[in-house]
N, C-alpha and C positions, 0 to 999 in steps of 0.2 A: 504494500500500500504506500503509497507517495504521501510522504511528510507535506503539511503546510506550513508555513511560518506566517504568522500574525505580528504586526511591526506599525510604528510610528512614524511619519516622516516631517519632518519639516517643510510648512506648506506656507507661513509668512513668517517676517519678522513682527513680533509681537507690539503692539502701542500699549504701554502701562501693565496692569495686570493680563498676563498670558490668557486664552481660551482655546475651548475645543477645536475650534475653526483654524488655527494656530498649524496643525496639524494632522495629515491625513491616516487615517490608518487603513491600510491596508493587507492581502496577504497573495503571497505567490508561492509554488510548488521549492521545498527546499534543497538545494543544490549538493550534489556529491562533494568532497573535499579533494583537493587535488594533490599531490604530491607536494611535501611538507605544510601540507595543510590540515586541522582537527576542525570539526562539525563537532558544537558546545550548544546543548538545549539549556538555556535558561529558566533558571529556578526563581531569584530573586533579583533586583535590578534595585540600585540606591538612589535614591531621590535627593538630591542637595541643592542649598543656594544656587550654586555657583551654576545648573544648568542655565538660571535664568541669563545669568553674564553669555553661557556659550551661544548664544541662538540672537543675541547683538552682533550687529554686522559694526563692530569697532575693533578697534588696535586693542589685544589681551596679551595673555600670558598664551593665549593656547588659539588657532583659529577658528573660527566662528562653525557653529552646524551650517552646510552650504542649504539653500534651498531645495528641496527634494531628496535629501539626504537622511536614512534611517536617524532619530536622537540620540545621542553622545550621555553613553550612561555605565557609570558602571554595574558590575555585576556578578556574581556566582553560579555557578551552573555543575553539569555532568560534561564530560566528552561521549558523546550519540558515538560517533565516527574519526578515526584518527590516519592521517598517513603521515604522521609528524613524528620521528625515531623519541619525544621523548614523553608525549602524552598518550595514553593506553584507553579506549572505550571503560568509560566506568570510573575515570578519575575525577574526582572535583576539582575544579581550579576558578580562579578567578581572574577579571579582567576588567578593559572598557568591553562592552559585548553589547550596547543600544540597548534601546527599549524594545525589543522583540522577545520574541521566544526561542530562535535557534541563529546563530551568530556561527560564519565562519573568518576563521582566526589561524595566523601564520605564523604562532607560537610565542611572538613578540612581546613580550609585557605580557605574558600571560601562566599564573603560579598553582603549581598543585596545592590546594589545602587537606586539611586530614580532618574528617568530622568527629574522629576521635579523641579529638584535642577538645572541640568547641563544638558548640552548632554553625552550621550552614550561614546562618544570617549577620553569626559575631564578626566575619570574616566582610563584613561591609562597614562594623560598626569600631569597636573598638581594637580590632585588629586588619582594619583598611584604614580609607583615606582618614575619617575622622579622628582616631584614634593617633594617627601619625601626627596629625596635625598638631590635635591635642598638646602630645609629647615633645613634639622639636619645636613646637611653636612660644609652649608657657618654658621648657627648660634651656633652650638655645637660645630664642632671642629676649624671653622676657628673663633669661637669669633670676630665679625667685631665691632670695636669701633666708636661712632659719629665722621665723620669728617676723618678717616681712609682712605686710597686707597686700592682697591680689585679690583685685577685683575684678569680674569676670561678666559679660554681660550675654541673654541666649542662653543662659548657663541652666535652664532644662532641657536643653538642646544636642544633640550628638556631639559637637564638640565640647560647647563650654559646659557640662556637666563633668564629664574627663578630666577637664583645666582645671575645676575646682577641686576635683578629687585629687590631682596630681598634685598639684599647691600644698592639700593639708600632708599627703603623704611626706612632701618635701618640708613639714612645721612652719608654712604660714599659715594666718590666718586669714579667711576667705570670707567673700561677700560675694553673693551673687543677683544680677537683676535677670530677673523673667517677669510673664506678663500674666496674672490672677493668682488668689491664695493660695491655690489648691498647690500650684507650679513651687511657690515659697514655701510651701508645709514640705512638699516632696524634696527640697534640696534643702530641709535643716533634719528631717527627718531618718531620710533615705541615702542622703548624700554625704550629711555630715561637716554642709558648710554652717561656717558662724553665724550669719546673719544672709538675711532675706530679702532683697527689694523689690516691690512689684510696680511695674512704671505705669500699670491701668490707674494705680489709685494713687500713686503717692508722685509728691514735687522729687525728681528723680535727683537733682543737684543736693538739694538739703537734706535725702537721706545719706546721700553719699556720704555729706561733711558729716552727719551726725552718728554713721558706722565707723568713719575715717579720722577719727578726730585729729591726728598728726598727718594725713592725707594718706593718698595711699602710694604704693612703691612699684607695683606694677597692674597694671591695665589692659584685659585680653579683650578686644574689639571683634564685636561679633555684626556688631549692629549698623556705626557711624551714628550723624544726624544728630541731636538732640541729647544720647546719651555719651555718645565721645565728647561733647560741648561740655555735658556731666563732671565728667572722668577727667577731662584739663580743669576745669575749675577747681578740680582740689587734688591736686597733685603735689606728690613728697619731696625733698630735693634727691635730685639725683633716679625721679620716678624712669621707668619704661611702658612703654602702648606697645603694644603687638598689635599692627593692625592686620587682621586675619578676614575681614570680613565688612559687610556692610546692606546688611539684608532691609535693612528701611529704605533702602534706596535704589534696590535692582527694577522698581517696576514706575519711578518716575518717565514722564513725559518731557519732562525738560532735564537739562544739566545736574551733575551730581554737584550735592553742595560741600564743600568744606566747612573747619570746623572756624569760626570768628574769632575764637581766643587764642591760634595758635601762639602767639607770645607769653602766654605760662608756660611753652616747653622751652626760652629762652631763661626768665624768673628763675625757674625752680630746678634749671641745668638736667633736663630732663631730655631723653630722647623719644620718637617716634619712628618704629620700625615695621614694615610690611614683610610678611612672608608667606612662602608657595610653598606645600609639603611636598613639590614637583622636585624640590631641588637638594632631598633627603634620601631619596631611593637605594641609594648603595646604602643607606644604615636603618631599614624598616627592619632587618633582623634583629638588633641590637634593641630597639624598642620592642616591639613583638615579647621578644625575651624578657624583657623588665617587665612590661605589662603584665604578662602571663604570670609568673612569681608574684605580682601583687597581689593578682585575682583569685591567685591558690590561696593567698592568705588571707582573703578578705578584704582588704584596704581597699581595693576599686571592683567597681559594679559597672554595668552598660545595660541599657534599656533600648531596647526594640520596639518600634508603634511598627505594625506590618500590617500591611491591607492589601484583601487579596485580589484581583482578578488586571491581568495587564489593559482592560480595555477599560478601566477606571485610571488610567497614567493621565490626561488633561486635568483631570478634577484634583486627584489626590496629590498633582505637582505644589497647586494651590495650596496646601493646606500649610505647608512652611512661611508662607506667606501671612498667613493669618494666624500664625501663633499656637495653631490648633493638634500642633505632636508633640510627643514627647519622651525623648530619648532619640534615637536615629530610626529616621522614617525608611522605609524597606514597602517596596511594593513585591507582592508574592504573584508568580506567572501565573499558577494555577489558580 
């Protein structure tokens, strides 16, 4: 019986918040693998910010989804079919592999996992991208010192939930903003951060000063906008920003804003640093490995929101956008 594959294409570039229209789905008969090539049916596929960036037709880090092109996603799967000397029908591995169901792949960037270690889905979450990011992004560029305060924003989020666990592991003290109670119960609770800020209900600047009372020394940027405006207003001397992110602002209509104050990073001899987990990749085993010892011990956790069926990918992209997951979002093919 002839395989079909069911897939997503990019059918415009989006104006503000993305839609179904956005994209065509389609499906066609699935193709044999060709010599040094594996056929990988797709299990789960990761939903992140940053799709929204790929599918802008601007100057990035990584080139734009072309128009009519399957979506740029990554994901974990089985090997269906392999003629590739080092993937075997039956292996799990992970990759970018789109928003489809069956992805052929020419071995490039593409890793056996062992579902022995973990579940299937960990392997998107806290031992993929997010989790990398996590780790090089609060220990390499925000340097967290014992006893430090790191404030983390999105921090019920695949990433900054990590950041803040990573922080206490490392004896700061953490603060995190997310958006309703329930998000702040879950990370003093669950998480075992110090303090809570929810930016639905509260002036986000004045709880900062009021968690921060000496300011704070490092700042993981999830967000941009409003709450990085935040996080300069009460910075330590000698503070650091990892700017990682800026999800308030992937679905404006007009220009991305900066932040007004940037001269408290002049004042308070503070610096401000961007980073790509792109530019980590030869040392994802060396994180891996510390993560996993953590997780043996308990000290860090990873949450999965997963929803299932791939022909819910327009809708469920949205919901990062609205604040509405928690922990790392994972769309399930089946």
């Amino acid at each position: 019986m002839t395989l079909i594959n069911h897939k997503f294409l990019l059918a415009a570039r989006p104006v503000g918040m993305p839609k179904r229209s956005d994209w065509t789905f389609t499906e066609e008969p699935v193709a044999e693998p060709k010599e040094g090539e594996l056929l990988v049916r797709v299990l789960y596929i990761s939903l992140d910010p940053a799709m929204r960036m790929w599918i802008n037709e601007s100057r990035s880090y990584i080139p734009p989804v072309g128009i009519g092109e399957v979506m740029r996603a990554l994901g974990v799967g089985m090997v269906a079919a392999s003629r590739h000397p080092h993937f075997t029908a039956g292996d799990h591995v992970s990759g970018s592999f789109g928003v489809q169901e069956y992805a052929l792949a020419d071995g490039r960037r593409v890793t056996n996992v062992d579902t022995r270690v973990v579940p299937l889905p960990k392997y998107l979450s806290v031992f993929g991208m997010p989790g990398m990011t996590a780790y090089f992004g609060l220990l390499d560029t925000g340097q967290p010192k014992s006893g430090e305060t790191v404030v983390v924003s999105a921090a019920a989020g695949a990433v900054g939930g990590l950041v803040g666990q990573i922080a206490k592991i490392k004896n700061c003290r953490v603060v995190g903003i997310a958006g309703g109670a329930e998000k702040c119960r879950y990370m003093i609770t669950e998480l075992g951060f110090d303090a809570a800020i929810d930016y639905k209900s509260e002036d986000v600047k004045q709880s900062v000063r009021k968690h921060c009372p000496e300011g704070l020394n490092v700042y993981f940027d999830n967000v941009g906008g409003a709450i990085l405006e935040a996080a300069l207003a009460n910075l330590a001397r000698g503070a650091r920003i990892v700017i990682c992110g800026a999800i308030c602002q992937y679905n404006n209509t007009g220009p991305m804003t900066g932040p007004s104050n940037y001269m408290s990073l002049l004042s308070n001899r503070a610096t401000m640093k961007g980073m790509l987990v792109l530019d980590y990749i030869d040392r994802y085993a060396q994180a891996a490995t510390e993560m996993a010892a953590w997780m043996a011990a308990g000290t860090l956790k990873s949450r999965e929101h997963i929803v299932d069926g791939l022909a819910t990918f327009p809708e469920t992209l949205l919901m990062l956008f609205k604040s509405e997951n928690w922990g790392k979002l994972i769309l399930k093919v089946d």
